[in-house]
Structures are given as C-alpha cells and as structure tokens.
C-alpha positions in Angstrom: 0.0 0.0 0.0 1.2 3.5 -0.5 2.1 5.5 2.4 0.7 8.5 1.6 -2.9 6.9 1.3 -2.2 4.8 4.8 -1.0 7.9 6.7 -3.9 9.9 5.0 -6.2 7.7 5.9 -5.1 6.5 9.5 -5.2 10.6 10.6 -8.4 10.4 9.1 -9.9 7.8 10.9 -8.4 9.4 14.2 -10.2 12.8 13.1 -13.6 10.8 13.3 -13.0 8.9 16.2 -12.9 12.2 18.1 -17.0 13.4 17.7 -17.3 9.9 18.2 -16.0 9.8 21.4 -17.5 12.9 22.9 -20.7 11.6 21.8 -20.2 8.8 23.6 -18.8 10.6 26.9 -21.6 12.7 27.0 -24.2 10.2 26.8 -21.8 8.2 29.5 -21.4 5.4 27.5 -18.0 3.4 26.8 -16.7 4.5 23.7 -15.8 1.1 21.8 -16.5 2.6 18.7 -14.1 5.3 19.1 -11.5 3.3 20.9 -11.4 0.8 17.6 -11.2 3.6 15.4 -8.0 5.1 17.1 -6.5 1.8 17.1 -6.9 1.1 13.8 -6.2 5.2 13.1 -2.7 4.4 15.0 -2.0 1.5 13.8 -2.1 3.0 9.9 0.1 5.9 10.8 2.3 3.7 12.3 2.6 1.3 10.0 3.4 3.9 7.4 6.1 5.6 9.6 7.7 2.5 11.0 7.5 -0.5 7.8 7.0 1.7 4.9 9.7 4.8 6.1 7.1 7.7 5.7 8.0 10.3 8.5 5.3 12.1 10.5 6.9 15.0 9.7 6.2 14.5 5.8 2.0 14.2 6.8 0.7 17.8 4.9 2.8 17.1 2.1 1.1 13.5 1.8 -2.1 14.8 2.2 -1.5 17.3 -0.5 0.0 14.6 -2.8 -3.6 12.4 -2.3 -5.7 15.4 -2.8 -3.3 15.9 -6.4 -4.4 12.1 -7.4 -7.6 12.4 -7.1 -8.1 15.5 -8.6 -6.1 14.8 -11.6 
C-alpha cells in the first residue's frame, strides 16, 4: 500500500474517532467505537512511519499529494 494513502487515511480515521468519542462521553457510555477507530487510526500511521519509512513530519505534504491524485 502507498504510504501517503495509509498515513492519509489513519489521521483520518483518528479525526472521526474524536466526535465519536464525545458523543459517547456525553451520553456516559464506553466509547468502543471510538476506541477501535483510534486503534486502527494508530495503527495506519504507524505502519506507514515504521515499515513503509514515511516520517510524521512529511503528513501535509502527503495529504497534498492524495488530494493531487484524485483530482487529476
């Protein structure tokens, strides 16, 4: 898999576990749903910085690289 898409995608799953888990915090309920999607989130991001050598540094300049494939 590329590591643009994996990092792009594991920060985005972390930015949707957030609303998730206030939800969830307010109603006060256990957030599962959130606490799988930031596992999964992390795992992604690190998989892409560990195995495929993307730094966390290089994350705006990935996400602008995505955003240029699918728009071309």
């Amino acid at each position: 898999m590329d590591p643009d898409i994996t990092m792009i995608t594991g920060l985005g799953l972390a930015l949707l576990a957030i609303p998730s888990m206030i939800d969830a915090w307010a109603d006060r309920r256990v957030p599962y749903v959130a606490s799988a999607l930031l596992v999964l989130a992390g795992g992604m991001v690190a998989y892409a910085v560990q195995v495929l050598g993307l730094p966390l540094t290089e994350a705006p300049d990935a996400l602008y690289r995505v955003v240029g494939r699918i728009l071309i």
